[in-house]
Each structure stands twice: as structure tokens, then as C-alpha cells.
C-alpha positions in Angstrom: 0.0 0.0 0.0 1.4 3.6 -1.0 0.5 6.9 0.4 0.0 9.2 -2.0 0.0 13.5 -1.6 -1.4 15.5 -4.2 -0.7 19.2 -3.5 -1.7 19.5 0.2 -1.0 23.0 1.4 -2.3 23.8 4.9 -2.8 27.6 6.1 -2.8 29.6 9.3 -4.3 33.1 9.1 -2.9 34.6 6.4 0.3 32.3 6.1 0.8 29.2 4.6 3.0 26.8 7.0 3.1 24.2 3.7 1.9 24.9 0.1 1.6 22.5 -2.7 3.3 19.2 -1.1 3.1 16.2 -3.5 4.9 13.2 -2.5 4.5 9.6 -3.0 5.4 7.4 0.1 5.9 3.3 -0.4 6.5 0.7 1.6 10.0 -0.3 2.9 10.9 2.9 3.1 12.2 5.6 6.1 11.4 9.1 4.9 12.9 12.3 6.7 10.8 15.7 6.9 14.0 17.8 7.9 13.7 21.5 8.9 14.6 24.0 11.2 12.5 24.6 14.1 8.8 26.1 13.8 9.5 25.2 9.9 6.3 23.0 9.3 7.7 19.6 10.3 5.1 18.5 12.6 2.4 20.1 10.1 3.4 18.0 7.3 3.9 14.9 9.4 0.2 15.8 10.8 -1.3 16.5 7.7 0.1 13.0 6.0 -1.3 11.3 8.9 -4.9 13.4 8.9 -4.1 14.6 12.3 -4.6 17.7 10.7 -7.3 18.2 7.6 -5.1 20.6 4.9 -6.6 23.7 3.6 -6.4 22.1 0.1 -5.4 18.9 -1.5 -5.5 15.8 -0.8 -3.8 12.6 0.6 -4.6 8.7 -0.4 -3.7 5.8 0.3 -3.5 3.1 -3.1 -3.4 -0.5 -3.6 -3.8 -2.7 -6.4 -7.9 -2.6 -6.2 -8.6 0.8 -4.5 -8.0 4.2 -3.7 -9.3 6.2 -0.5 -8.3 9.2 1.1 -6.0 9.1 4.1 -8.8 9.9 6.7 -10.7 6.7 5.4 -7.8 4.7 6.1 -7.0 5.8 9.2 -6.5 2.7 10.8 -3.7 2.3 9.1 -1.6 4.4 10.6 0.3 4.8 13.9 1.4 7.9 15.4 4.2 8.5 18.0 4.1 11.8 18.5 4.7 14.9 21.4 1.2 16.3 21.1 -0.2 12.3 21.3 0.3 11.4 25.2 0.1 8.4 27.1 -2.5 7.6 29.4 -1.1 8.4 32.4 -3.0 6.5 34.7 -2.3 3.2 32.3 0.2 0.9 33.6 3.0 0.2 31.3 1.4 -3.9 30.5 -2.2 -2.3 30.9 -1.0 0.5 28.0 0.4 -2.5 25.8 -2.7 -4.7 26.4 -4.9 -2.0 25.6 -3.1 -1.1 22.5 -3.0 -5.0 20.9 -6.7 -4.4 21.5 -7.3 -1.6 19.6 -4.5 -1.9 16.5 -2.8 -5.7 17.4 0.7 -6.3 16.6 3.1 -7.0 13.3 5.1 -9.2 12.6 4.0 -12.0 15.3 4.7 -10.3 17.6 3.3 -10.4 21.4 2.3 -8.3 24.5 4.5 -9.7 26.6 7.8 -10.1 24.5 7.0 -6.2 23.6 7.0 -5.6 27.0 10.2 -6.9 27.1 11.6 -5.3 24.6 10.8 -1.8 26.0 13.7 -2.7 28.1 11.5 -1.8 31.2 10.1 -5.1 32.1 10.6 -4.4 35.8 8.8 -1.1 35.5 5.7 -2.5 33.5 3.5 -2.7 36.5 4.1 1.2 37.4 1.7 4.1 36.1 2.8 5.6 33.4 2.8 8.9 35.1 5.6 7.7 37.2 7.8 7.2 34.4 11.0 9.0 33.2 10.3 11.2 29.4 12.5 8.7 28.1 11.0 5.8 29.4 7.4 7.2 28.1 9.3 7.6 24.2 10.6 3.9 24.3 6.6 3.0 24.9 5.3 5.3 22.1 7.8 4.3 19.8 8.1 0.5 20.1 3.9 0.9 20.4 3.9 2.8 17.1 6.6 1.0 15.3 5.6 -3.0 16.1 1.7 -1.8 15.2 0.0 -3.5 12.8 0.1 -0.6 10.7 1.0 0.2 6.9 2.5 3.6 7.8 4.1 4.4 10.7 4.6 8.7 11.6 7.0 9.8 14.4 7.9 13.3 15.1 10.9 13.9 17.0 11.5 9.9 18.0 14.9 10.8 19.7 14.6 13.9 21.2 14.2 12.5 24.8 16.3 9.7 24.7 20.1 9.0 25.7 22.6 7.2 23.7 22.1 3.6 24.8 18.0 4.2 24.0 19.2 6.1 20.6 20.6 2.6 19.9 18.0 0.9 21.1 15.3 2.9 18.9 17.8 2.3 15.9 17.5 -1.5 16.6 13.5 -1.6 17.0 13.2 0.6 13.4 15.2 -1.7 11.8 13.1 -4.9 13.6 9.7 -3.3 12.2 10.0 -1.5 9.5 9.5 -4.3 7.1 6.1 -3.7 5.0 5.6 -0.1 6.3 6.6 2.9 5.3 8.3 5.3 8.1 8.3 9.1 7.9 10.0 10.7 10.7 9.8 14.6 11.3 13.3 16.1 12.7 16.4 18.5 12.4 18.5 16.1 14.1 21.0 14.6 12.1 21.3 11.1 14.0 17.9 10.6 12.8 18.2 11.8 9.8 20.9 9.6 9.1 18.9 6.7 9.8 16.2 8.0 6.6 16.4 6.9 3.0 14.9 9.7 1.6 14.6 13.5 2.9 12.4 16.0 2.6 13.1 19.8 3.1 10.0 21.4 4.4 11.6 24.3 2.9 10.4 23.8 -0.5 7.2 23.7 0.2 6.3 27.3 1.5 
């Protein structure tokens, strides 16, 4: 399945953060959407994953026998995001469980070995409230990247995590990113680095 962008331009007040953005995403594939800060990064990763509905255009997502917009096919996508919390209250196994529920996991994977694989096994039982900022971005990210999704969108995925967890994130992308396509929103060149194909959100004003 591709995800396809056909001149999505999204504006606030009288300024356009993104104009005419056409871009078509496939599978197997990490995108970059590199800019400088307050750029449009997190716009164009929103409006891709119709967080946000653009001001014009349109997205789709294509296979062999149909065609729909992105908001149609909505479930598959998964989102690891700042502006997309955790529920605090959630446990980190109750936050898991609740997730397989809603979305399930790829590859074969289970619950439990994901909870391992967090690397915070001995923590799962503790609210997520409790938890450190990097702790919560392991569990948004391994959530959003072993989902059984087509397309997987994470905006800053680093940003709160140290140099063994960069490692660790670098391990899980490579683990799950076969069949999906990734796009990642940053201006930090580790991730960057990690992306077959950049985009400069400076084009596109």
C-alpha cells in the first residue's frame, strides 16, 4: 500500500505553514521531513497522517484494487508523536494490552515479548505517570513502530532519549519497518541519518 499526496497545502491566518506538497510514500521505506524549528515539520507529518485536515489537497492511500483518502484509512496508521500522550494512569502492561486491542501487533509479535523489549520489564507494573520522558518515548515508539500498521509517523523519535536508548530505537526501526513505510519529522541529524529519503519542508512554503 502507497500513500499518496497530491498538492496538500495547509494555512494559518494569512500564512501558509506548507503549500503544494506532493509526494508519494511506499513501503519499505524511512522518509525524513527535515527542517529547522517552527518550519512545518510537525504540520506535514500531521497533515500525512490526517491529524490535521489541509486547507487544500489531498492525501490517499493506493493499492492494487482501491483508492481512498488518508482519513478513510485511518486505521492504518500509527502515530508517535509529542502532542499524542500516554494515558497516564495506564500501567506500562495495561498501555500495551490496551493497544493490541485496539490496532494488534506485526510481525507475530506479542504483548508480553513487547513488554520486554521496552527494556522496562521491571517497570511494566508502574503508572505511566511515574515514568521518566524517556521511558514514556521507548513506549510510544516500540507501540507505534511494532503496530500492525502500513504507515508508521514519528515526530521527533529521539529527542528524549540517551545514547544507549538512541541505539535501542535504531535496533526496533530496523526490527519493524518491514512492509511499512516510516516518515520521521526532525532537524537532528542522528535521525536523519537513519532515513532513505529527505524532505526539506523548505520547499514547500
Amino acid at each position: 500500500m502507497d500513500l499518496l499526496a497530491e498538492n496538500i497545502s495547509k494555512r494559518r491566518g494569512r500564512q501558509w505553514v506548507i503549500r503544494n506538497f506532493s509526494h508519494r510514500f511506499l513501503p519499505d521505506q524511512v522518509y525524513g521531513v527535515a527542517g529547522s524549528n517552527g518550519s512545518g515539520k510537525s504540520t506535514l507529518l500531521q497533515l500525512l497522517s490526517s491529524f490535521l485536515e489541509p486547507s487544500k489537497g489531498n492525501c490517499f492511500l493506493l493499492n492494487r484494487k482501491e483508492k481512498k483518502t488518508a482519513q478513510e484509512g485511518m486505521g492504518f496508521f500509527a502515530v508517535a508523536a509529542p502532542y499524542l500522550p500516554l494515558i497516564p494512569h495506564f500501567s506500562i502492561r495495561e498501555w500495551m494490552r490496551f493497544h493490541a486491542k485496539c490496532k494488534g501487533w506485526s510481525h507475530g509479535a506479542t504483548t508480553e515479548e513487547l513488554i520486554e523489549l521496552t527494556g522496562l520489564a521491571q517497570h511494566s507494573n508502574k503508572p505511566i505517570h511515574a515514568l521518566s520522558s524517556g521511558m514514556k518515548q521507548r513506549i510510544q515508539l516500540l507501540t507505534a513502530l511494532a503496530s500492525d500498521s502500513s504507515f508508521i509517523f514519528l515526530d521527533e523519535p529521539t529527542s528524549n532519549l540517551d545514547e544507549k536508548s538512541k541505539q535501542w530505537f535504531v535496533d526496533q526501526l530496523h526490527s519493524f519497518k518491514s512492509g511499512k513505510g516510516i516518515i520521521m519529522a526532525s532537524n537532528e541529524s542522528f535521525d536523519l541519518a537513519l532515513c532513505e529519503h529527505i524532505i526539506q519542508v523548505q520547499n514547500y512554503k
